[in-house]
Backbone as JSON, one array per atom type, in Angstrom:
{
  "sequence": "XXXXXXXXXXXXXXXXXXXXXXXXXXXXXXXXXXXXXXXXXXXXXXXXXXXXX",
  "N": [[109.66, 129.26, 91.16], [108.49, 126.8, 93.59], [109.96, 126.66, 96.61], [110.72, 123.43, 98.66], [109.82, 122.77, 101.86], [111.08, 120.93, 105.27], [108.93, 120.32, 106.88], [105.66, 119.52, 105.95], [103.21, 120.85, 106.1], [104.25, 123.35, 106.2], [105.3, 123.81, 103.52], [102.79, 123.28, 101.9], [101.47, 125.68, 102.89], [102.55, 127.61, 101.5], [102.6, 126.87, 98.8], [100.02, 127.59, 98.89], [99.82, 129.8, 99.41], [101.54, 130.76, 97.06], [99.8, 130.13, 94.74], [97.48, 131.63, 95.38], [98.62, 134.46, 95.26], [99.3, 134.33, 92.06], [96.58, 133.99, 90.93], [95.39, 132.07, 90.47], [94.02, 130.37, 92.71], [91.43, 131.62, 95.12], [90.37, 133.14, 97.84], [88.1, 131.28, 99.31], [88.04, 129.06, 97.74], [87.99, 125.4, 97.76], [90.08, 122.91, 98.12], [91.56, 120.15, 97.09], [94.06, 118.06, 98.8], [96.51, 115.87, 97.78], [98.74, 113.8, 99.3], [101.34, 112.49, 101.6], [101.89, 111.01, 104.29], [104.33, 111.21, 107.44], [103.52, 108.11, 109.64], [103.67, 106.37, 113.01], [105.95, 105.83, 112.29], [106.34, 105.3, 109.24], [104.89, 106.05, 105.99], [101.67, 107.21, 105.18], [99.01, 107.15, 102.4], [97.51, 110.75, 101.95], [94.74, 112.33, 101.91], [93.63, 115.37, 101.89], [91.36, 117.81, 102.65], [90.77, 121.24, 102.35], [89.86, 124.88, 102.57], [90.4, 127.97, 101.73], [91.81, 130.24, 102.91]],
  "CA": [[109.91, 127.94, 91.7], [108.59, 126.96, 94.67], [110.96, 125.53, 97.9], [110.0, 122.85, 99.55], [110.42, 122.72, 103.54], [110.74, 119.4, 105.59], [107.29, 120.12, 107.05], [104.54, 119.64, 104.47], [102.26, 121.9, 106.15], [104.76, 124.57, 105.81], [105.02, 123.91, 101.99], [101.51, 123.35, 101.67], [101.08, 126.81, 103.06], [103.79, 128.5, 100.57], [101.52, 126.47, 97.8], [98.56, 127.93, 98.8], [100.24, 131.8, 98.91], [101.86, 131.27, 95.27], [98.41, 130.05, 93.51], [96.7, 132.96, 95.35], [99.51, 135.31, 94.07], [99.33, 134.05, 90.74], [95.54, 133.87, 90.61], [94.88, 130.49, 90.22], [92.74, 130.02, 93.28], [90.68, 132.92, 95.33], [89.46, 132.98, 98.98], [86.91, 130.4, 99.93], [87.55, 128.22, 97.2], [87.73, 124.38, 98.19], [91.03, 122.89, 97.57], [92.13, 118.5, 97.26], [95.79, 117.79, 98.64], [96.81, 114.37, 97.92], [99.9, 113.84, 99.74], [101.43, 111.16, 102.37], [102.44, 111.51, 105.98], [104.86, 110.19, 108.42], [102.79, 107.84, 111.01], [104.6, 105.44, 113.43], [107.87, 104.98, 110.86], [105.76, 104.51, 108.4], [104.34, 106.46, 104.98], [100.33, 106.38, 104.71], [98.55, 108.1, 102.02], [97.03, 111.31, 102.77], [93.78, 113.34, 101.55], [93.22, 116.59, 102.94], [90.67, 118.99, 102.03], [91.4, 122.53, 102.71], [88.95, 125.9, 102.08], [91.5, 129.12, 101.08], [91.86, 131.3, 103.92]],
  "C": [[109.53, 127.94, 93.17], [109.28, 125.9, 96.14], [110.11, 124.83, 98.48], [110.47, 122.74, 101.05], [110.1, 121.4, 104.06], [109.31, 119.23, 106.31], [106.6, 120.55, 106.19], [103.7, 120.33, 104.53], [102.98, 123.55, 105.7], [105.11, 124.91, 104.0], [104.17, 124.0, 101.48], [100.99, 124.91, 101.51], [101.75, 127.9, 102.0], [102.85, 128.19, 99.51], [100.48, 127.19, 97.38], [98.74, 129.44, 98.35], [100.71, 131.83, 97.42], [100.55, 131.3, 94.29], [97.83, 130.9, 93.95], [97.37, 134.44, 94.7], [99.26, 135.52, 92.69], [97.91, 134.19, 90.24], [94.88, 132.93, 90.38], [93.91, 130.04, 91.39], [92.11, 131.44, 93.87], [90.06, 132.42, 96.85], [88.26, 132.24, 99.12], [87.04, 129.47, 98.77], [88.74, 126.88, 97.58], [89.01, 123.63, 97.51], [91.08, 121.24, 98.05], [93.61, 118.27, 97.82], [95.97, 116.56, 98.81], [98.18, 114.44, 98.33], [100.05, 112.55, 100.59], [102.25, 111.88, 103.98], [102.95, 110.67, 106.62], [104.03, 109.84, 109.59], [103.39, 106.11, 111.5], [105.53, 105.1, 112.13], [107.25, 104.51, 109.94], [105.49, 105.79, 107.47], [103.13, 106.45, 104.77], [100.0, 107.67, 104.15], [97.58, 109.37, 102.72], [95.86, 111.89, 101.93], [93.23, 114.06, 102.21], [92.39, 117.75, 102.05], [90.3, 120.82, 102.5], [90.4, 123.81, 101.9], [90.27, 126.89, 101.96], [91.35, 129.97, 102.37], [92.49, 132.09, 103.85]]
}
């Protein structure tokens, strides 16, 4: 199971270490995160595209 933390980058990053753990992704490969972000008091969707480091 994995925890989530109130910053999304810091969950993001936990994300990224379990699927490399597990085997599911692999160094250099090209990753989608659909997510949403707090901007001015507000919610706006987010798409971030992220390589495996």
């Amino acid at each position: 199971m994995l925890d989530f933390d109130s910053d999304p980058d810091v969950t993001i990053s936990r994300a990224i270490s379990f699927l490399l753990r597990e085997g599911q992704i692999k160094l250099g490969d090209r990753l989608v995160i659909a997510t949403d972000i707090l901007s001015s008091n507000r919610l706006v969707d987010s798409v971030q595209l992220r390589t495996v480091k």
